[in-house]
N, C-alpha and C positions, 0 to 999 in steps of 0.2 A: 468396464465401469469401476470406479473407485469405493474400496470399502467407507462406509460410514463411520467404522473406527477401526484405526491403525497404529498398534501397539508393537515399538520395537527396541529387546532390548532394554526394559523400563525397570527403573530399582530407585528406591526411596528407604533411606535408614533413617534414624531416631537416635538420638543420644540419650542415655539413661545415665543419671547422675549414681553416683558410689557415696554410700555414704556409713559411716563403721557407723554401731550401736554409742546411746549414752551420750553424756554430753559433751565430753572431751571428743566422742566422732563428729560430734555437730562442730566442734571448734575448729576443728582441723578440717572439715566441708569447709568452712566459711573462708579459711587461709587458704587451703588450697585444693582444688577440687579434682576428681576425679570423673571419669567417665567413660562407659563404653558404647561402642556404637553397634547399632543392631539393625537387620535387615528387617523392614517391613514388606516391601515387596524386592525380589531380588531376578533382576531378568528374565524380566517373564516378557513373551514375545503373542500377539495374538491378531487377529482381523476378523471383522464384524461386519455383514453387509447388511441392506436397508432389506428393511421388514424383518430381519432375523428376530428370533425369540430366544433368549440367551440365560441360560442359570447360570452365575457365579457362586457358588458353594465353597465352604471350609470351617473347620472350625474356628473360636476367636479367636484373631489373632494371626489368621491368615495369611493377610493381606488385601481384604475382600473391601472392605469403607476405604484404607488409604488407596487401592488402586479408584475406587469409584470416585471420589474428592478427586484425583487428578482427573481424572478422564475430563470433568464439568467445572476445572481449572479451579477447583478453591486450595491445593497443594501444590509445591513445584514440587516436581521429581529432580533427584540426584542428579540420574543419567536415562540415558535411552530419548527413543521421543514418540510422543501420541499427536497424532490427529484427527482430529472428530469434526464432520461434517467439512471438512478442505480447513482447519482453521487447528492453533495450537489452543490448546484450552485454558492456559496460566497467561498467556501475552493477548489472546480475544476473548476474553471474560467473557462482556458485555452482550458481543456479537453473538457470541454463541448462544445466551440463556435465550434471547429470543426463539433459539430452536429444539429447545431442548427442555424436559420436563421432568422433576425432583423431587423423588418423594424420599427423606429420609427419617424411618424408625418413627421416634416421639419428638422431632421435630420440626412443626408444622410450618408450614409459610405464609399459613392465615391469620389475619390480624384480629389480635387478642379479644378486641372491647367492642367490634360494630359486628352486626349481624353476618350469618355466612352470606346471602345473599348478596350484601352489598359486598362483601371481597370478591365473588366471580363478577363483579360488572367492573371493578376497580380492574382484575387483571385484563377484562376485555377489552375496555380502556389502555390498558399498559402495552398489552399484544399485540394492540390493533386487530383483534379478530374479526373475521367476517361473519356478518349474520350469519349465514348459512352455517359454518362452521361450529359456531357457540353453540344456536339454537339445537344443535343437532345433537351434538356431547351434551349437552346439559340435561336434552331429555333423554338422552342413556342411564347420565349418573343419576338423576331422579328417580328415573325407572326401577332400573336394577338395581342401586343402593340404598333406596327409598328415603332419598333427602328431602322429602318437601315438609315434613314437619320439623325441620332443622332451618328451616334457610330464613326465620324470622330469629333466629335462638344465635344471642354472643360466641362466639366463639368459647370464651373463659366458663362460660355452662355446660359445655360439654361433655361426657364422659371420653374415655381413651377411643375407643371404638367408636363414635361418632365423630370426633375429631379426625383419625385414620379415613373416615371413607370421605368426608368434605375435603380435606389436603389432598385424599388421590382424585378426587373429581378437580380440585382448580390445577391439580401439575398437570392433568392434557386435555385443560379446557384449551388450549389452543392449537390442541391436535397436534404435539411437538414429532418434529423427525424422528428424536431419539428421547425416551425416558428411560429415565435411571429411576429405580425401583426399588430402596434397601427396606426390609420388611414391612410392603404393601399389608401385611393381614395380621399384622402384633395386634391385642389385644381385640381381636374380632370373634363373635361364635361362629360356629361348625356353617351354620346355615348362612351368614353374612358372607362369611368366607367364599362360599361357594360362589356369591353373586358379584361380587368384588372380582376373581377370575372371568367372569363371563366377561364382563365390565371392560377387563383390560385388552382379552382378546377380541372384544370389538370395534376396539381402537385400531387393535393393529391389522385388522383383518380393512375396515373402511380406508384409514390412510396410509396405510403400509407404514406405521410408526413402528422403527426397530425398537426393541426392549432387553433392556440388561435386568434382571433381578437376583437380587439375594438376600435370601431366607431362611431359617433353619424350619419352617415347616417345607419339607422337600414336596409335599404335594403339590404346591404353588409351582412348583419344576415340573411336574412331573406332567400337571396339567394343561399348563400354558406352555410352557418349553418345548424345541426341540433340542436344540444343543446345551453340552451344560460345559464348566469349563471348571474345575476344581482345581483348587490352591491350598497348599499347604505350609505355613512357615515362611510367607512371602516367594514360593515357587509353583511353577504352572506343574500339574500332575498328572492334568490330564485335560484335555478339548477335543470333543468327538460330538457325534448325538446320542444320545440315548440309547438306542439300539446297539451302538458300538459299545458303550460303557456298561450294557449287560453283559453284553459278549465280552470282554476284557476280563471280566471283573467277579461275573455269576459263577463258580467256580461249580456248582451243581445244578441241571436242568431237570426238570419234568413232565413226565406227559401220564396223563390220568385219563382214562378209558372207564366204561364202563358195557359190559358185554351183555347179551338175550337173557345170560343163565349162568349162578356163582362157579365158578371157574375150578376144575377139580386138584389136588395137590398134583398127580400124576400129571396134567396138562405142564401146571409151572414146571417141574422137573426138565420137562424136556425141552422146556425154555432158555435152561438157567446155562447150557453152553454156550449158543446164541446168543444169548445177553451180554457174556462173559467177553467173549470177540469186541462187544461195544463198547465196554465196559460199564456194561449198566444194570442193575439189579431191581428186583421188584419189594420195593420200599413197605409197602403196603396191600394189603386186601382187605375187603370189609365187605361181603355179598358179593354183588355185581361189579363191585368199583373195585380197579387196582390203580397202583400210584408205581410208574417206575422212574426211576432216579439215574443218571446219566450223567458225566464228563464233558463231552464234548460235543458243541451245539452244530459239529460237521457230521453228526452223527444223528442228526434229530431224523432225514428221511430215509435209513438205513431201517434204524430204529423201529417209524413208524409205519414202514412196507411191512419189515414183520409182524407187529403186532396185529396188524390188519389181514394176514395171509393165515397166520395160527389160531387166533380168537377169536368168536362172533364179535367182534364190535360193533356195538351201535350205536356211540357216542366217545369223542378221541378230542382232546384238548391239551392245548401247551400251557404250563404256568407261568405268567410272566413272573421274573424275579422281581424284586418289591426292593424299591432304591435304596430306600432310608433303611432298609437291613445289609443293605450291599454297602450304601458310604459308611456305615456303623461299624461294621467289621470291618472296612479299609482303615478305617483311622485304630481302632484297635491294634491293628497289627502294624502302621508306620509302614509300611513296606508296599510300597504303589509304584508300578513300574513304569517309565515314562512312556507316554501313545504317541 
């Protein structure tokens, strides 16, 4: 079966004009210019199958919006080449938006001055959707983004965050193959947020609509997402799932027990060479609860046989590492090894 989207190879630069300080550098711009060229995305190679749920991530400047504008054909690229849905996206514009659904940032697609209401019948109209299909999304987005006291209200009345969940209800009011999703939840609160994710994953869960998103709220990843694909400086850094990009990445593991009865100094002692072989040390204690700290996630049921063979445990848990501290210290340090 053919992936949904097929990136090979793909790089896209920018020319940035040179121009000195003062008005004599403006004079000498005008006569004769300078310029350098810079990678916005820079061969970066990937594949996308149908129904996938995808995080694109990176800081600005990535390459995260110019690779998304190619993919939904409103950029040419340089070089390389993308296919999405059997079709090139800069030479089948047209063809494609039929199947494909856009939400980007604070730019909406709904029209300014008439009601929301009448723009989802306008695109119903444009998509040719079928009953079944509309009726069906529509009473999602109502539902869970509680649009009905919007859909008599202009668009231009809006606040940001009522604007954001009406633009994500019309990009897959026609239940697109593929939407592209560049921050679905900008200017939304804690609790909207949440129903906005339900929202989208009911989309893709009913019509197997593959989803790209990118976000700087990584929970939107964390929760809709299985794969995430991270770019930096216009280069791929990394494309795995989530569980691998813990494991790649989590450089410290945890496991937090808590035993019958507070644990005596003399018990840990004769722990601590045990441990030592794992390379893992007991981080914490606090009564019954200890927290021990570990290296290497090949060592988590090593680990966790002894703790269970030495200690009463009566309760043993894994911490999962917390992403948005894992990509925080990646970029920090500029040093991400390729997967």
């Amino acid at each position: 079966m053919n992936p949904a989207i097929d990136v090979d190879h793909l790089c896209k630069t920018y020319k940035i004009r040179i121009k000195k300080p003062g008005l004599w550098g403006s004079l000498l711009a005008f006569v004769s210019s300078q310029s350098n060229e810079v990678f916005a995305v820079k061969d970066i190679s990937f594949k996308i199958n149908s129904g996938e749920r995808v995080g694109l991530i990176g800081e600005n400047g990535a390459g995260k919006s110019t690779t998304l504008k190619m993919l939904t054909g409103i950029l040419v690229p340089q070089s390389g080449k993308i296919n999405v849905l059997g079709r090139i996206p800069w030479k089948e514009r047209q063809q494609l938006a039929l199947n494909i659904g856009v939400v980007f940032g604070q730019r909406p697609q709904l029209l300014w001055d008439i009601p929301v209401r009448e723009t989802f019948q306008l695109l119903k109209t444009m998509y040719r959707i079928p009953d079944s299909t509309f009726n069906y999304v529509l009473h999602e987005a109502l539902h869970r983004l509680h649009l009905e006291p919007l859909l008599s209200t202009p668009v231009r009345l809006l606040s940001l965050g009522q604007r954001m969940r009406c633009d994500l209800a019309a990009a897959l009011l026609h239940a697109p193959s593929i939407a592209f999703l560049d921050e679905p939840t900008i200017g939304l609160d804690v609790s909207i947020k949440e129903q906005v994710r339900e929202f989208i994953q009911e989309i893709n869960k009913k019509f197997n609509s593959t989803l790209i998103i990118t976000t700087h709220d990584l929970k939107d990843i964390t929760q809709i997402c299985k794969r995430l694909i991270v770019l930096d400086h216009g280069t791929l850094l990394f494309d795995g799932s989530l569980k691998q990009f813990e494991n790649q990445f989590a450089q410290k593991k945890r496991i937090i027990i808590e035993t019958k009865a507070p644990t005596a100094p003399a018990k840990i002692q004769q722990l601590k060479p045990a441990l030592a072989k794992l390379n893992a040390q007991l981080l914490e204690i606090e009564g019954k609860r200890l927290v021990f700290e570990y290296l290497s996630a090949k060592c988590t049921p090593e680990l966790t046989k002894l703790l269970l063979k030495k200690l009463p445990v009566v309760d043993l848990s894994l911490e999962k590492p917390d992403i948005e501290n894992l990509v925080t210290q990646i970029y920090k340090k500029k040093e991400i090894p390729h997967a």
